[in-house]
Legacy VTK file of the C-alpha trace (Angstrom):
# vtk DataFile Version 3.0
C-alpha trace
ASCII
DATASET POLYDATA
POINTS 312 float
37.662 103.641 13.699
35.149 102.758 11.468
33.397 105.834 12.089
36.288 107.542 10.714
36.573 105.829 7.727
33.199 106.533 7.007
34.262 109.907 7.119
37.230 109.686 5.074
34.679 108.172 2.992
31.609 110.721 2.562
34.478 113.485 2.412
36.292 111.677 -0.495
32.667 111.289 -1.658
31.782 115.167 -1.222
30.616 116.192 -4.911
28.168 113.293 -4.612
26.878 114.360 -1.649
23.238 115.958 -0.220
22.659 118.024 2.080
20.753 115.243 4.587
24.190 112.956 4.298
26.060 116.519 5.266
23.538 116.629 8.663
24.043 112.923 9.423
28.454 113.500 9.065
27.951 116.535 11.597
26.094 113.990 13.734
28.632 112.153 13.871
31.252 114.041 14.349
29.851 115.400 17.378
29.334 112.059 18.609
33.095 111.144 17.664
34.228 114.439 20.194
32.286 113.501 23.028
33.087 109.939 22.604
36.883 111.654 23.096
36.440 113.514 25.623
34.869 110.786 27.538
37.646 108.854 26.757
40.456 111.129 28.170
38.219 111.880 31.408
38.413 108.053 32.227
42.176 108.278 31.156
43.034 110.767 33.268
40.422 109.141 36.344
42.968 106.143 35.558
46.104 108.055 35.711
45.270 109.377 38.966
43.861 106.212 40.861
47.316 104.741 39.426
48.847 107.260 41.237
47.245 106.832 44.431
48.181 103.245 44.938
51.520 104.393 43.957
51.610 106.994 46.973
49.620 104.424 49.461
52.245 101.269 48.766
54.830 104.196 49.338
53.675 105.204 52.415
53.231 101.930 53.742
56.439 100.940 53.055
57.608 104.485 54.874
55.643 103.106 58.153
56.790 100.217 58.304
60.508 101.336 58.173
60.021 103.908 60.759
58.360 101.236 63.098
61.110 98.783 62.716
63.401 101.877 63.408
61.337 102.424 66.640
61.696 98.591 68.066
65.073 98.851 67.679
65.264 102.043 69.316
63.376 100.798 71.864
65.613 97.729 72.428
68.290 99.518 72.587
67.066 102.108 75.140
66.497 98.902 77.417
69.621 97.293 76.957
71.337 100.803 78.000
69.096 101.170 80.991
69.875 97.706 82.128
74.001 98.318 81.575
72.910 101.775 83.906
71.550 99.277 86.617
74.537 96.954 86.851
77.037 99.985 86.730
75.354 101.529 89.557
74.835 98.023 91.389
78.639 97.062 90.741
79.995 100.781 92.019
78.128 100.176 95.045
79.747 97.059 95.687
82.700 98.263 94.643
82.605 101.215 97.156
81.534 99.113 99.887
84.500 96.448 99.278
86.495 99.463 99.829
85.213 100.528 102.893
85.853 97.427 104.399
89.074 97.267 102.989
89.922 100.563 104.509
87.959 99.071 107.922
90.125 96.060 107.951
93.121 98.131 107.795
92.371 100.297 110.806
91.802 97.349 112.875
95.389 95.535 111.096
97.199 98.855 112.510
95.468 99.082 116.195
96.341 95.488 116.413
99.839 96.006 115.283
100.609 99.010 117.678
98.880 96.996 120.246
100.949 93.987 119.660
104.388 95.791 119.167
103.504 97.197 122.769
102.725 94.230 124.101
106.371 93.013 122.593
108.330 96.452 124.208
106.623 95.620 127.430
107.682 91.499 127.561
111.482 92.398 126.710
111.573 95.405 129.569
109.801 92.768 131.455
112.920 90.112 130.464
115.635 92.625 131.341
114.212 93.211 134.329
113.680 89.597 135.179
117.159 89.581 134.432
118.864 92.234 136.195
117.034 90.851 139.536
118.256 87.522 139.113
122.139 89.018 138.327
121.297 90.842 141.296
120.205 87.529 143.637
123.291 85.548 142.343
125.712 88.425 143.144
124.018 88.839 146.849
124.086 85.170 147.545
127.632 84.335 146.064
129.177 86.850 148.157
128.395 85.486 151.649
128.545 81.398 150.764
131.866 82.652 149.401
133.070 84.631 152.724
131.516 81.565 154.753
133.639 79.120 152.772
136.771 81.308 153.528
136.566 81.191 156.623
135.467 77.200 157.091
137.980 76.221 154.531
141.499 75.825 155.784
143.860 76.904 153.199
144.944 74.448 150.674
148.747 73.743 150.084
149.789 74.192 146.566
150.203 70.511 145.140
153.897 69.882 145.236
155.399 69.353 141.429
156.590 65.930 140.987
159.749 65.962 139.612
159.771 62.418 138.586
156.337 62.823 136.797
156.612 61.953 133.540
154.973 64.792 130.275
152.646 61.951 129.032
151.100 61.242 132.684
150.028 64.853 133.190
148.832 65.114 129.604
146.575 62.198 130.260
145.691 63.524 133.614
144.900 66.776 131.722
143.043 65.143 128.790
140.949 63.255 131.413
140.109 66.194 133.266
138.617 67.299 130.051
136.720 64.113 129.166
134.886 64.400 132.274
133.991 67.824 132.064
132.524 67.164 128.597
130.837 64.354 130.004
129.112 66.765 132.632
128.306 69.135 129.955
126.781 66.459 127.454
124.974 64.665 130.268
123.294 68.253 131.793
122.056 68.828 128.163
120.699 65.308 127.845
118.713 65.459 131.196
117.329 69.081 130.180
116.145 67.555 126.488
115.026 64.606 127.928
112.620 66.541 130.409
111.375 67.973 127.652
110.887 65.042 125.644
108.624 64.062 128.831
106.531 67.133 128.413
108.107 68.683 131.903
108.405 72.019 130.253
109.006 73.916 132.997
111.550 71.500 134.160
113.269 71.516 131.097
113.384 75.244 130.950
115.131 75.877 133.897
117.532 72.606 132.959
117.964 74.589 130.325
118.701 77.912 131.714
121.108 76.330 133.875
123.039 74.979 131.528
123.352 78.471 129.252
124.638 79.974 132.477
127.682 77.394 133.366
128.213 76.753 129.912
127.659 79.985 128.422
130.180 79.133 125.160
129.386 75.307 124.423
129.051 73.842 121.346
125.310 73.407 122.041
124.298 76.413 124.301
122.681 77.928 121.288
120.482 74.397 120.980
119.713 75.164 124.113
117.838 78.674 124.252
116.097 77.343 120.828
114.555 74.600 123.048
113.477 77.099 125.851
111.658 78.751 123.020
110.070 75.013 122.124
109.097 74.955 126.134
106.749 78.316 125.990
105.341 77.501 122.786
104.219 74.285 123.604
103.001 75.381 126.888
101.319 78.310 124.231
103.002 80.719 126.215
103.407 82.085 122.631
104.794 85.383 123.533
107.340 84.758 125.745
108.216 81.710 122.799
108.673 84.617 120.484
110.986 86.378 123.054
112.911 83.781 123.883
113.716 82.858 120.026
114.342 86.443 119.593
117.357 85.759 122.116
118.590 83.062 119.441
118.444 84.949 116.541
120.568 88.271 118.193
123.081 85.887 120.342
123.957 83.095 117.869
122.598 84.355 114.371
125.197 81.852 112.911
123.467 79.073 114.597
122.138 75.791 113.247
118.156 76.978 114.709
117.996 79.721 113.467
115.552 78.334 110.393
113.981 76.598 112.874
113.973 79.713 115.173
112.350 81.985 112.498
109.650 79.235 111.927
108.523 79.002 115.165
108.570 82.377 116.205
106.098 83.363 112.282
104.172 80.920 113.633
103.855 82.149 117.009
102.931 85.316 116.261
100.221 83.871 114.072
99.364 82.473 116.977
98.637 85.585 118.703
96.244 86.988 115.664
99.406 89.034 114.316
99.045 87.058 110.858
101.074 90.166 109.290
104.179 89.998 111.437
104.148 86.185 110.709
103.567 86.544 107.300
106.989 88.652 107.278
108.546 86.440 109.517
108.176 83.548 107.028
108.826 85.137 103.926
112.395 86.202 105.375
112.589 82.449 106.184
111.865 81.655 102.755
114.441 84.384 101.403
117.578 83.513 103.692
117.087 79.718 103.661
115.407 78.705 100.337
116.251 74.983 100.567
115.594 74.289 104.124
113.168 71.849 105.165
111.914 74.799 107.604
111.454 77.065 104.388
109.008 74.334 102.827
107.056 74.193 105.515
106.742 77.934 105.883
105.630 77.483 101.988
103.182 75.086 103.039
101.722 77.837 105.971
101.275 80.364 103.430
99.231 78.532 101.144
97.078 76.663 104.007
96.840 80.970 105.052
96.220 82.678 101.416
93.552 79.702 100.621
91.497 81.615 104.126
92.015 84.759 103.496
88.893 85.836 105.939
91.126 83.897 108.766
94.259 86.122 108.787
93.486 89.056 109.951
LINES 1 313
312 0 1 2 3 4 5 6 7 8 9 10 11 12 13 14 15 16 17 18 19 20 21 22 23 24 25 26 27 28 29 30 31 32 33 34 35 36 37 38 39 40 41 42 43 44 45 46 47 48 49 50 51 52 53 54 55 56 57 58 59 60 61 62 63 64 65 66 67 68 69 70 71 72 73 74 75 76 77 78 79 80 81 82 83 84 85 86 87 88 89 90 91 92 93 94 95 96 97 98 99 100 101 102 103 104 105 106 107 108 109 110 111 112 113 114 115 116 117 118 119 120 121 122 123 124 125 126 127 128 129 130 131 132 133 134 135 136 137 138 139 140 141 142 143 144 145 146 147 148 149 150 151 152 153 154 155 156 157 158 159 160 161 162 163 164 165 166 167 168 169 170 171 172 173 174 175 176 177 178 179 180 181 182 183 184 185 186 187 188 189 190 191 192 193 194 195 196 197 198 199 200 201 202 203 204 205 206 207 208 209 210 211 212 213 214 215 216 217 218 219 220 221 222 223 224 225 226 227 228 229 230 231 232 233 234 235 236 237 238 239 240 241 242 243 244 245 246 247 248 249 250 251 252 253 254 255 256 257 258 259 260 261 262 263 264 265 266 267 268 269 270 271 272 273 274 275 276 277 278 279 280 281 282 283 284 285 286 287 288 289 290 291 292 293 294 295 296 297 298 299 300 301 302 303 304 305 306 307 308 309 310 311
């Protein structure tokens, strides 16, 4: 700057000039143009390293972006190839569950058809049990009855006694029929009575008996309930569930019939066909809701859904 005032100087100054001072200002000025140029060639060397850093921090901060983007990428590649693995591991499982479900079914239905033939063949087995014995019966009665005839004389009438009062013969009538009950009631008792005393077979023929002379008592239907109770607790469980079918056809109005449907659901349970007994117990539960029978058929079911492995 001072430079240039000199020269603002020496030109104001011209007239007084020489020609040495006009040598000296062309000096200078030279020196003033390269001093310039120097200066805009480290300006520009300046600019540019400016612009360098500029780029660099730029490109840095470019890297480091795409990195991050990477990692995440990455991660998330991962986290999809580990959902692929459990898919694949929970399909298998899946489509083995239902392979076994479909196994388990099978072998539910073979046991069902086998078990449904096993039930034909006990009630043709039962009617023909039957027809024999109605067959025995008929054979025998026929020649005790002809031998009877003929050892018997013949019986008079009893005369009618004139002088016998209504009221005696009612009495006489009434007491006929006091002791009759009395025979009934007391062939029932000795029949449940066996079977209180474990004699199951015993009781089952007491009981037979007793259906066949009194074939429309008052307790006849108590009676082929308890031949059911004989088999099962000899765990003669099929023939139980045969012989409490027999209750629920002949006296579907009876007072065992709850009891009936129990026992025969938990026969066939009994026999590995937990299906048929399931059924058996939920029509229990449907027809006689607030029977004590019903809860414990409740109670079954639970104790059975808590085991599901057991029920097949």
């Amino acid at each position: 700057m001072k430079k240039i005032a000199t020269l603002l100087l020496l030109l104001f100054l011209g007239s007084c000039a020489t020609s040495g001072d006009l040598d000296q200002l062309s000096q200078e000025v030279d020196q003033l143009k390269k001093e310039s140029v120097g200066a805009k060639m480290e300006i520009a060397s300046l600019k540019e390293k400016t612009t360098g850093t500029v780029k660099e921090d730029a490109f840095s901060a470019v890297r480091e972006n795409q990195a991050e983007i990477n990692s995440r990428l990455s991660d998330l590649s991962n986290g999809l190839q580990e959902l692929r693995g459990r898919f694949d591991e929970n399909k298998y499982h899946l489509d083995q569950n239902l392979k076994d479900f479909a196994t388990e079914r099978d072998v539910l239905k073979a046991q069902l058809t086998s078990i449904e033939a096993q039930v034909k063949t006990l009630k043709d087995r039962l009617t023909a049990l039957e027809e024999m014995g109605k067959g025995k019966e008929g054979i025998k009665k026929q020649p005790e009855e002809s031998k009877a005839a003929a050892e018997s004389p013949p019986v008079a009438a009893p005369e009618k006694r004139e002088d016998m009062k209504p009221e005696v013969a009612n009495e006489e009538q009434t007491s006929e029929k006091k002791d009759a009950a009395i025979t009934r009631t007391k062939a029932y008792d000795v029949a449940l009575q066996a079977f209180k005393d474990k004699k199951y077979k015993v009781a089952r023929e007491k009981f037979e008996a007793f259906i066949k002379d009194y074939p429309k008592n008052e307790v006849t239907d108590n009676a082929q309930f308890w031949i059911g109770e004989t088999y099962y607790a000899e765990k003669d469980y099929e023939n139980a569930i045969l012989a409490y079918e027999t209750l629920l056809k002949k006296y579907p109005d009876s007072k065992k019939t709850s009891s009936a449907l129990l026992k025969q659901g938990l026969a066939f349970i009994e026999i590995g066909d937990a299906r048929t007994g399931k059924t058996i117990l939920g029509k229990l539960i449907e027809k006689y809701p607030d029977s004590k029978d019903a809860d414990l058929a409740k109670k079954k079911l639970a104790q059975m859904n808590k085991k599901p492995g057991k029920n097949r």
